[in-house]
LOTORPA-645946 format. One record per residue (C-alpha): residue in three letters; z negated, x negated, y negated; residue number from 1. Coordinates in steps of 0.05 Angstrom, whole numbers. Example, Ala and Ser with C-alpha at 12.3 -4.5 7.8 and 13.67 -1.06 7.14 Angstrom:
! residues 2
+------+--------+--------+--------+-------+
: fiba :      Z :      X :      Y : guvex :
+------+--------+--------+--------+-------+
:  Ala :   -156 :   -246 :     90 :     1 :
:  Ser :   -143 :   -273 :     21 :     2 :
+------+--------+--------+--------+-------+
! end
This chain:
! residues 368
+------+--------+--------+--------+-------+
: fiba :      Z :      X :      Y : guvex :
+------+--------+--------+--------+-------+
:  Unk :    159 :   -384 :    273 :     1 :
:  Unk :    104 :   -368 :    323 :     2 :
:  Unk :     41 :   -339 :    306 :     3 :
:  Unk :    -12 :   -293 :    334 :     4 :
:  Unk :      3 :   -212 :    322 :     5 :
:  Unk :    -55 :   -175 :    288 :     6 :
:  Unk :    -28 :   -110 :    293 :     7 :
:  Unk :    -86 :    -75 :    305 :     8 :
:  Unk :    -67 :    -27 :    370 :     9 :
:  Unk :   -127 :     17 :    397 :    10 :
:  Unk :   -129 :     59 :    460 :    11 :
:  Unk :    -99 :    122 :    446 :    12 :
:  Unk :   -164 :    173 :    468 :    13 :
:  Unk :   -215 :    124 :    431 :    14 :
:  Unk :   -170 :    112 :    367 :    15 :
:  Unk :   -188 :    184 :    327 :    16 :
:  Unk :   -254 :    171 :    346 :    17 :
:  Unk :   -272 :    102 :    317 :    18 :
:  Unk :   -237 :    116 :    257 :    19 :
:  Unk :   -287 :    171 :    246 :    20 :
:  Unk :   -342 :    116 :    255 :    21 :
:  Unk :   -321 :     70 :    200 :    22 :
:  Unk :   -367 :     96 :    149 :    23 :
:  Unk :   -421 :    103 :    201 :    24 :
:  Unk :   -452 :     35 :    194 :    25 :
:  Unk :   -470 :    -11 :    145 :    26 :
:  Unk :   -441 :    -87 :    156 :    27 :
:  Unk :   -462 :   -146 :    166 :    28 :
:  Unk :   -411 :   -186 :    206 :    29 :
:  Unk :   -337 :   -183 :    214 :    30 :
:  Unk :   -304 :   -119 :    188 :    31 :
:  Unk :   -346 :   -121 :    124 :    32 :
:  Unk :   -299 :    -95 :     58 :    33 :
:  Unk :   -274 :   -152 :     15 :    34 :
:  Unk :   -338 :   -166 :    -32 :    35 :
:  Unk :   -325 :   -181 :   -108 :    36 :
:  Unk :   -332 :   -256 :   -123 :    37 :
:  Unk :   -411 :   -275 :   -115 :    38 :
:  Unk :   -439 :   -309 :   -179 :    39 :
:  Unk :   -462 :   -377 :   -162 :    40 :
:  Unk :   -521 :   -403 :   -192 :    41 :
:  Unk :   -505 :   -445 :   -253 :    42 :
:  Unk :   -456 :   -505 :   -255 :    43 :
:  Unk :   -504 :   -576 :   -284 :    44 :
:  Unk :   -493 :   -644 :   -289 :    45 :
:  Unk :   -420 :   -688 :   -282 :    46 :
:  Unk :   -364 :   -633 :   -285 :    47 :
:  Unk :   -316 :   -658 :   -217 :    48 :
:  Unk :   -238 :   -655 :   -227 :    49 :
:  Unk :   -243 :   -584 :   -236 :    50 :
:  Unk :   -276 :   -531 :   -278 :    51 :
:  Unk :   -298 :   -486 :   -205 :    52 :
:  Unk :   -282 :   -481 :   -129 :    53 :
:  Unk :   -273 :   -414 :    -98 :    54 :
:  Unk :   -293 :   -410 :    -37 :    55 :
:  Unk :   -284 :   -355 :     18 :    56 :
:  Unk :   -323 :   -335 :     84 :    57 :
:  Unk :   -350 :   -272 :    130 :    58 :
:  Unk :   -418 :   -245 :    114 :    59 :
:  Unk :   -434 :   -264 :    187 :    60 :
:  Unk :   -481 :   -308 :    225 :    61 :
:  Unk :   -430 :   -346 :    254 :    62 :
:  Unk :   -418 :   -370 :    179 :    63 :
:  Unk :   -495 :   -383 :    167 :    64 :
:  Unk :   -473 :   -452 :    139 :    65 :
:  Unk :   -439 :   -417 :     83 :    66 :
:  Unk :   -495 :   -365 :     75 :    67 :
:  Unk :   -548 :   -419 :     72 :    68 :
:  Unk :   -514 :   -474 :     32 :    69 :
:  Unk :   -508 :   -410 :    -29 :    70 :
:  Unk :   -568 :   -390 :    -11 :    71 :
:  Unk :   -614 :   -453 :    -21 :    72 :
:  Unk :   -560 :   -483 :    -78 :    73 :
:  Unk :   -540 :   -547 :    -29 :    74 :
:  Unk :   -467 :   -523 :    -43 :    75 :
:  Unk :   -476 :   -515 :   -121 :    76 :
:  Unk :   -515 :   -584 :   -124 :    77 :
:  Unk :   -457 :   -622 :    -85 :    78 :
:  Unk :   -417 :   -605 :   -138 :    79 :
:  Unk :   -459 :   -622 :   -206 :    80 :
:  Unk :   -419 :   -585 :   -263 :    81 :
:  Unk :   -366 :   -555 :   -220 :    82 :
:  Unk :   -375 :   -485 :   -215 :    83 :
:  Unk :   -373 :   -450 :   -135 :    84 :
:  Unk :   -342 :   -385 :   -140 :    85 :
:  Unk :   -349 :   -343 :    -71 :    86 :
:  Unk :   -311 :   -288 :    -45 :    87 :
:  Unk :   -332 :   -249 :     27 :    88 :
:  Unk :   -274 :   -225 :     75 :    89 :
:  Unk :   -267 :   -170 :    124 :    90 :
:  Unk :   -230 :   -220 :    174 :    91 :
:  Unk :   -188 :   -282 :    191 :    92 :
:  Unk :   -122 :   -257 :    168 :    93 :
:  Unk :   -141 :   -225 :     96 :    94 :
:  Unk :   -176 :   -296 :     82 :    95 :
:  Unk :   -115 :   -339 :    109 :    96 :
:  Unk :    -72 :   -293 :     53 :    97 :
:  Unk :   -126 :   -310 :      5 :    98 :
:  Unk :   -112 :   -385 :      8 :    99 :
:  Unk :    -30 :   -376 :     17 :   100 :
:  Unk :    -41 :   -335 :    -50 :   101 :
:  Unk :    -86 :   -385 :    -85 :   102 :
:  Unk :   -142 :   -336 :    -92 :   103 :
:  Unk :   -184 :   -381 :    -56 :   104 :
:  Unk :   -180 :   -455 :    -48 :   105 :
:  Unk :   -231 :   -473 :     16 :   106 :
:  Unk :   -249 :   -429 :     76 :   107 :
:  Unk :   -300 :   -421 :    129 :   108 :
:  Unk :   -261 :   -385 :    188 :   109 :
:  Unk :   -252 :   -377 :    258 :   110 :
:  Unk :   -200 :   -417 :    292 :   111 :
:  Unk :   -142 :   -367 :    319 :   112 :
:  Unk :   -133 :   -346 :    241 :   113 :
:  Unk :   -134 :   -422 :    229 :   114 :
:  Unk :    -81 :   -431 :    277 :   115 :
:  Unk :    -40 :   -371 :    265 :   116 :
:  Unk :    -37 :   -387 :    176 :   117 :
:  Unk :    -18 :   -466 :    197 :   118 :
:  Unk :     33 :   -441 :    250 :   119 :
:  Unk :     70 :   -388 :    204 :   120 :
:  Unk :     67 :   -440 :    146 :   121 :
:  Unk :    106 :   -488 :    190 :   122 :
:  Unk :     47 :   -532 :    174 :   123 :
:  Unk :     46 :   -538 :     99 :   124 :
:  Unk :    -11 :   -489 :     77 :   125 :
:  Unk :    -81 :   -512 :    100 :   126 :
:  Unk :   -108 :   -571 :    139 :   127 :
:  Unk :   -190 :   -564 :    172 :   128 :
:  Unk :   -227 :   -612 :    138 :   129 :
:  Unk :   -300 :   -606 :    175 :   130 :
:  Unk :   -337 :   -566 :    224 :   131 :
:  Unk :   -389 :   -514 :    220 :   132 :
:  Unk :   -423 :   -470 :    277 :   133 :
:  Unk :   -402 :   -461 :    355 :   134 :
:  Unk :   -423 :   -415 :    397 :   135 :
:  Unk :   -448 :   -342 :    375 :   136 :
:  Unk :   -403 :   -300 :    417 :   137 :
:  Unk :   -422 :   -252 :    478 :   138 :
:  Unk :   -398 :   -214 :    536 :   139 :
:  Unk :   -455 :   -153 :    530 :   140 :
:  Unk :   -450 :    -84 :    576 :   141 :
:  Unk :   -472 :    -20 :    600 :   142 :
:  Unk :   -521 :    -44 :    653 :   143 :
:  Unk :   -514 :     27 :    682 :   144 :
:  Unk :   -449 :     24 :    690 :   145 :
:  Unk :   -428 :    -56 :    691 :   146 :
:  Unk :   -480 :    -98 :    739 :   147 :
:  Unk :   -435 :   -153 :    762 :   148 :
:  Unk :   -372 :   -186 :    731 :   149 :
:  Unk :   -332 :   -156 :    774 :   150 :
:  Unk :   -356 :    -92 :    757 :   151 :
:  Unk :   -312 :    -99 :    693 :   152 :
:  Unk :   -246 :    -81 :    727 :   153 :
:  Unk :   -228 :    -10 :    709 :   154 :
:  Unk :   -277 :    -18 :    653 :   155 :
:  Unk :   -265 :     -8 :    579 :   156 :
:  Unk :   -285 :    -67 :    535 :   157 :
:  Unk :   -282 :    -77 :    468 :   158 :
:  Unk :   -260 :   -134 :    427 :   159 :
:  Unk :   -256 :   -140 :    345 :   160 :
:  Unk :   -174 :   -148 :    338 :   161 :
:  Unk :   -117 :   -165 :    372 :   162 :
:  Unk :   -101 :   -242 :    377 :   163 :
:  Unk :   -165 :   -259 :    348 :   164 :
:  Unk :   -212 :   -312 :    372 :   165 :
:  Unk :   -248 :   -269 :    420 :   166 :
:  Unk :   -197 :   -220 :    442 :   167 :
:  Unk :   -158 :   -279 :    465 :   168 :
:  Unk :   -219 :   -321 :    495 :   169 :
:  Unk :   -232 :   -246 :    535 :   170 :
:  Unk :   -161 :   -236 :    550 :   171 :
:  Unk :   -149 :   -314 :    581 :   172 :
:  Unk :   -216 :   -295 :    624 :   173 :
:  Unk :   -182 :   -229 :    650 :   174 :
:  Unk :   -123 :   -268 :    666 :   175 :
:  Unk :   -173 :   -328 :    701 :   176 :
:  Unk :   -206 :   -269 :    746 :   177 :
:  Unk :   -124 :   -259 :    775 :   178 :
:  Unk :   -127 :   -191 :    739 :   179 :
:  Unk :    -68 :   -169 :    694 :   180 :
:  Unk :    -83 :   -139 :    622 :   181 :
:  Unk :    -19 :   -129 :    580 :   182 :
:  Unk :    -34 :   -178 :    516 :   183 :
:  Unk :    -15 :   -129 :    464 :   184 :
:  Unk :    -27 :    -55 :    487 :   185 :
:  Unk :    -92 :    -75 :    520 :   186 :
:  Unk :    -82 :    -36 :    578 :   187 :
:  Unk :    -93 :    -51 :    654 :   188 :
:  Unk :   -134 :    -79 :    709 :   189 :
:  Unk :   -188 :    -76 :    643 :   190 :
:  Unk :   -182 :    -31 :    583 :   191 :
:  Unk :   -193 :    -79 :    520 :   192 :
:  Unk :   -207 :    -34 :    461 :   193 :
:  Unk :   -193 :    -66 :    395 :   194 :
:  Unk :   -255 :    -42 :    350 :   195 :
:  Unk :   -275 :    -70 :    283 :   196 :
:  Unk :   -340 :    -96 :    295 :   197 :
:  Unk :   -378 :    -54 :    244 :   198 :
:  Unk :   -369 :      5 :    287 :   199 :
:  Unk :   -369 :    -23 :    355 :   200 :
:  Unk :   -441 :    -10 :    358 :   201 :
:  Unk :   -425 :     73 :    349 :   202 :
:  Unk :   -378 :     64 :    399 :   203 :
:  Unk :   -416 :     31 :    451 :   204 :
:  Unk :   -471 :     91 :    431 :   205 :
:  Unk :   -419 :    145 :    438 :   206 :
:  Unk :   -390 :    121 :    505 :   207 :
:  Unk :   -321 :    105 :    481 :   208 :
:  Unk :   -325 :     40 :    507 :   209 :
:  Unk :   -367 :      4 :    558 :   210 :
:  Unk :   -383 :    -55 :    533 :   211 :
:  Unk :   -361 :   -114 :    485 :   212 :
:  Unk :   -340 :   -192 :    488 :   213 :
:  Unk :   -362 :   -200 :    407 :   214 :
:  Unk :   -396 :   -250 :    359 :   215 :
:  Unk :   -462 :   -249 :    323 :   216 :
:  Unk :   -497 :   -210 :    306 :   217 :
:  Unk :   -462 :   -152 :    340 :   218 :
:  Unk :   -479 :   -175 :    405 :   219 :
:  Unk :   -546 :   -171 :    390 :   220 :
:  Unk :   -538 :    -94 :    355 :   221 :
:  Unk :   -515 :    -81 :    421 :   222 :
:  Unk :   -572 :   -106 :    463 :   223 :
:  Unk :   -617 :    -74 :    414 :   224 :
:  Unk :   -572 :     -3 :    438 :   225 :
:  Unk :   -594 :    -21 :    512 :   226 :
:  Unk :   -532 :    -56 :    533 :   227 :
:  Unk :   -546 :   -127 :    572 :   228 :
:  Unk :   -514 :   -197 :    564 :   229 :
:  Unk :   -474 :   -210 :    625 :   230 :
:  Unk :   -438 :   -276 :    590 :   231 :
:  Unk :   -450 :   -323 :    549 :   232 :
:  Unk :   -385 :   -351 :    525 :   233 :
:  Unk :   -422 :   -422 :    517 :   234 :
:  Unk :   -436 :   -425 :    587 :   235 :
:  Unk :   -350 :   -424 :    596 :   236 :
:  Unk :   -335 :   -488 :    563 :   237 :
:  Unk :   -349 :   -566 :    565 :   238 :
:  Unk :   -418 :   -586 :    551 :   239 :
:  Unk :   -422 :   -510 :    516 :   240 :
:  Unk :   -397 :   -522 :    457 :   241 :
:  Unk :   -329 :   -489 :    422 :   242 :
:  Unk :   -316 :   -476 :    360 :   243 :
:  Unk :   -320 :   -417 :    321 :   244 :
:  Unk :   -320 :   -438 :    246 :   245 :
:  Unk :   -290 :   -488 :    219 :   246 :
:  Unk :   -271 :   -504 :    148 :   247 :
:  Unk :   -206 :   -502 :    121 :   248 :
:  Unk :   -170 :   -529 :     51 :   249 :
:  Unk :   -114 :   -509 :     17 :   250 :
:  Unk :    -63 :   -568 :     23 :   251 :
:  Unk :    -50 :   -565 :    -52 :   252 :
:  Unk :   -119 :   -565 :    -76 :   253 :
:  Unk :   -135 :   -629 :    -25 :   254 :
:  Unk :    -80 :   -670 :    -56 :   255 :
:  Unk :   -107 :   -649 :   -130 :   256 :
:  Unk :   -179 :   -651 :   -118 :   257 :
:  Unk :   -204 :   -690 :    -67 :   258 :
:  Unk :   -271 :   -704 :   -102 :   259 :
:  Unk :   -289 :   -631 :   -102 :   260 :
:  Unk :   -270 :   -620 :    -23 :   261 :
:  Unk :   -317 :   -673 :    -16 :   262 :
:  Unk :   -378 :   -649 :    -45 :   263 :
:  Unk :   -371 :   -583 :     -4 :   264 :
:  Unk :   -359 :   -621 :     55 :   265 :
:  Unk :   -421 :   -660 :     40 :   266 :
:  Unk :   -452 :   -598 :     17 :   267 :
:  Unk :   -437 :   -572 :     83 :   268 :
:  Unk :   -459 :   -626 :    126 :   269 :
:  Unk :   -526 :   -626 :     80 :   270 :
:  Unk :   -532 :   -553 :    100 :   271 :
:  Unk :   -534 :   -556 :    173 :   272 :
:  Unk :   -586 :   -617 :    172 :   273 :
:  Unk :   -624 :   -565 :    129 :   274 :
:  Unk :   -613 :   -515 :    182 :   275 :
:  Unk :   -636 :   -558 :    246 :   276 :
:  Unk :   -688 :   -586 :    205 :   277 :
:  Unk :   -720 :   -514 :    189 :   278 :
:  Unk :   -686 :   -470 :    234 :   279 :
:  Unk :   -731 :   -406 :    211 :   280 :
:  Unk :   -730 :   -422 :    133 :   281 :
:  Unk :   -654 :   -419 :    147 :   282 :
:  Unk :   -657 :   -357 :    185 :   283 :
:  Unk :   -687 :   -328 :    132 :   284 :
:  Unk :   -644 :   -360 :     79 :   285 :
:  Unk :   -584 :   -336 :    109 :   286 :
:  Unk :   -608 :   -266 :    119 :   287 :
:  Unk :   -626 :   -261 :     48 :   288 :
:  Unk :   -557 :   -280 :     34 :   289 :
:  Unk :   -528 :   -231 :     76 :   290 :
:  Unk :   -572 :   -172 :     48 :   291 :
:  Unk :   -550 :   -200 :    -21 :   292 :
:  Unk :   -480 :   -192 :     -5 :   293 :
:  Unk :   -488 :   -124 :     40 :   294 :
:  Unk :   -550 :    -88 :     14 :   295 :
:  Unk :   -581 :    -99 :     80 :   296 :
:  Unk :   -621 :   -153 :    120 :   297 :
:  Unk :   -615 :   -156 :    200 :   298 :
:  Unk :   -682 :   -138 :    231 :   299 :
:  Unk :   -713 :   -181 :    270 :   300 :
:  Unk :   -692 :   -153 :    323 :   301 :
:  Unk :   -623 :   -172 :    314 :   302 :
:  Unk :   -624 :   -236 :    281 :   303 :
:  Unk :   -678 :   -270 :    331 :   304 :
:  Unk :   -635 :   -269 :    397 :   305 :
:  Unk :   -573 :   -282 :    350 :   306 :
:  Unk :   -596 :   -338 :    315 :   307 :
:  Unk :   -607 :   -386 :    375 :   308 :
:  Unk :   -546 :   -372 :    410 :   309 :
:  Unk :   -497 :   -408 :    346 :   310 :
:  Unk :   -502 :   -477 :    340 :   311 :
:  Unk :   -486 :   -509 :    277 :   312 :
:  Unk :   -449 :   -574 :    278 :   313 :
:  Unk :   -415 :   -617 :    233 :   314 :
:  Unk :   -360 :   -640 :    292 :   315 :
:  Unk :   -299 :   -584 :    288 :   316 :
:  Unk :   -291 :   -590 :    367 :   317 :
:  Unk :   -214 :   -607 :    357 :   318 :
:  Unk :   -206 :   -603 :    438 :   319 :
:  Unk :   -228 :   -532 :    434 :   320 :
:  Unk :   -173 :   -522 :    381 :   321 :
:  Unk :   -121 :   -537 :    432 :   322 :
:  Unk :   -150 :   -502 :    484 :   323 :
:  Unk :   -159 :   -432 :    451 :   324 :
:  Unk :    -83 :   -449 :    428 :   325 :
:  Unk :    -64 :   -453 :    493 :   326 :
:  Unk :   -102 :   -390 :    510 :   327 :
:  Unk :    -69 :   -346 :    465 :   328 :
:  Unk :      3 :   -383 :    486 :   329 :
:  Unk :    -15 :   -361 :    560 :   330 :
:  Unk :    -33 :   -299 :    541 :   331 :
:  Unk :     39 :   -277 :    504 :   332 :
:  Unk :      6 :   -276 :    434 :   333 :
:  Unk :     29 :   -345 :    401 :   334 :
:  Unk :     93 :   -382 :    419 :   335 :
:  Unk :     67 :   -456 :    437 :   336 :
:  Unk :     47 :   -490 :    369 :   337 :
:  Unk :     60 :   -553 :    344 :   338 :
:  Unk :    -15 :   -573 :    311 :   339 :
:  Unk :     -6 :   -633 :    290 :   340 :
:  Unk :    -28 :   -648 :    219 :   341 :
:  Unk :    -70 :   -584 :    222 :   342 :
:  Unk :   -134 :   -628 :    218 :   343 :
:  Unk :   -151 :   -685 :    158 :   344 :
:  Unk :   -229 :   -712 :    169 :   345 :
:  Unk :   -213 :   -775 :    128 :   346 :
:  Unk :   -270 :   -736 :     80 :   347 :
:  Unk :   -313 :   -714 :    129 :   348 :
:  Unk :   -325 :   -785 :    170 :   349 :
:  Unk :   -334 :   -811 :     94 :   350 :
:  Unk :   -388 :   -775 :     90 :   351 :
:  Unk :   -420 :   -782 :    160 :   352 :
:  Unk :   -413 :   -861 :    153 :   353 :
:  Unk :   -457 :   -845 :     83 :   354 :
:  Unk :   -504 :   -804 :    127 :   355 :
:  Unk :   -513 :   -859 :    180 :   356 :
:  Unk :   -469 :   -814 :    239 :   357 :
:  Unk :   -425 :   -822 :    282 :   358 :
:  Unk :   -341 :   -804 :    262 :   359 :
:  Unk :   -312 :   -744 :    308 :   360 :
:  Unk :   -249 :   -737 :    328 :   361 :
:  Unk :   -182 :   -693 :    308 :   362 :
:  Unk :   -170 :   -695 :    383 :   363 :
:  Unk :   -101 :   -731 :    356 :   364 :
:  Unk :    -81 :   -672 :    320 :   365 :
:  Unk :    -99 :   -703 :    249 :   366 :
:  Unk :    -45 :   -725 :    198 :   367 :
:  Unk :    -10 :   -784 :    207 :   368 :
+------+--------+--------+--------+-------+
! end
């Protein structure tokens, strides 16, 4: 059945390196060491169809809404006596085998994992049920080395994993320019070095690679190193927006609890009206969060350009789902999916209508 490979493949002369790096550098973003589950502040009022809801997501900017709605309790009040459980995940594909496990019933994640777990499942182990940030990702250089775009042939460039959302958004750009990259080796007219994000910074300061097409905050570590933004991935896409987390459901736990997948969703819309209402309270709500979770805050530094850059939204940006699909199709990674059924917003235009907004669309790839 097709799905995106995630074997991880590094250039050989950079591979002994990095691995030395690991330990190097504390994380905050994707890479970050599974986290034991994250005590939720206490369940009160009407218990929900369940005793608790574990939920799943990246100690990462990019997942702010899930950062903030802990944070400030919107999640926990949504759901009155029902207990939120969370768990933080390294990456896409260790959260995706969360849910297939039942460790986990709802997820904030990126979309290629998203694709790749409904793909593999033939379409019977998660649906996206809402939105929740777009935007966030970077194409940041050497500027004493890279000055142009074009500069990047011969270059090497990193990107956080093979088939994931950004290694394929960098790879389909490659391919746009009329150069040739081989998909899974990484090698040609550019170098793309797969690198964990929590030591791409040590690699960019050690020279191993020239420069990075990566979320938040890492794009900003890097800038802080000296490196410069030559892309904004935003600035690629119609009226630039894409998405980059969405929320996903196990299948089972929708049909079973429907009432609880609710109150996150409205939890989660609540959350990013929070957010655009007070963007810096939420800034510094979701970097408490993270240094919760991590042991460290981002500096200011790092979290002022980051923050700006992700826009939180409530809309999923189902076109965008079919484009980075297509993408990773053109790109030899994923055998052309069949998405249909992958989205359900039945829930989340319930609760827009309640909030006085306008429905989105599944881009006609809800269920029927």
């Amino acid at each position: 059945m097709p799905a995106i490979r995630t074997t991880l493949r590094r250039g050989a002369t950079t591979a002994l390196a990095l691995t030395l790096l690991t330990g190097a550098l504390a994380s905050c973003g994707y890479g970050s060491e599974k986290k034991d589950d994250e005590v939720a502040p206490a369940a009160t009022g009407k218990k929900l169809s369940t005793d608790k809801v574990r939920l799943g997501y990246f100690p990462n900017l990019t997942h702010a809404t899930a950062l903030v709605g802990e944070q400030e309790g919107i999640l926990q009040k949504e759901l009155g006596g029902t207990q939120l459980q969370s768990t933080t995940f390294n990456a896409g594909p260790s959260e995706i085998e969360a849910l297939n496990a039942g460790s986990i019933d709802i997820g904030f994640i990126g979309p290629s994992p998203a694709i790749n777990g409904f793909t593999k499942s033939k379409g019977k182990n998660l649906r996206i049920v809402a939105g929740s940030a777009s935007g966030g990702v970077k194409l940041v250089v050497n500027p004493k080395k890279i000055k142009t775009l074009d500069d990047l042939k011969g270059k090497r460039i990193a990107t956080p994993q093979v088939g994931n959302t950004q290694d394929v958004a960098f790879l389909n750009w490659i391919n746009e320019r009329g150069w040739k990259t081989d998909a899974q080796s990484g090698k040609g007219d550019v170098l793309v070095v797969r690198t964990d994000n929590k030591i791409t910074p040590d690699a960019y300061k050690s020279g191993s690679i020239d420069g990075a097409w990566v979320p938040e905050p890492t794009a900003s570590r890097l800038v802080d190193q000296g490196a410069k933004v030559l892309l904004d991935e935003a600035e690629l896409w119609p009226d630039k927006k894409f998405v980059i987390t969405h929320i996903i459901v196990a299948q089972k736990f929708l049909k079973e609890h429907p009432d609880v997948v609710e109150a996150v969703v409205r939890g989660s819309v609540k959350t990013n009206a929070f957010i655009k209402a007070d963007p810096d309270r939420a800034k510094a709500s979701a970097n408490a969060k993270l240094k919760a979770l991590t042991g460290k805050e981002l500096p200011a530094e790092i979290i002022d350009p980051a923050w700006p850059s992700i826009q939180f939204t409530d809309d999923p940006l189902a076109s965008t789902l079919q484009t980075q699909a297509g993408y990773a199709v053109k790109a030899g990674l994923l055998e052309k999916p069949d998405l249909a059924g992958i989205y359900d917003l039945s829930i989340l235009n319930k609760v827009l209508a309640a909030e006085g907004a306008a429905e989105v669309s599944d881009a006609g790839l809800g269920v029927k």
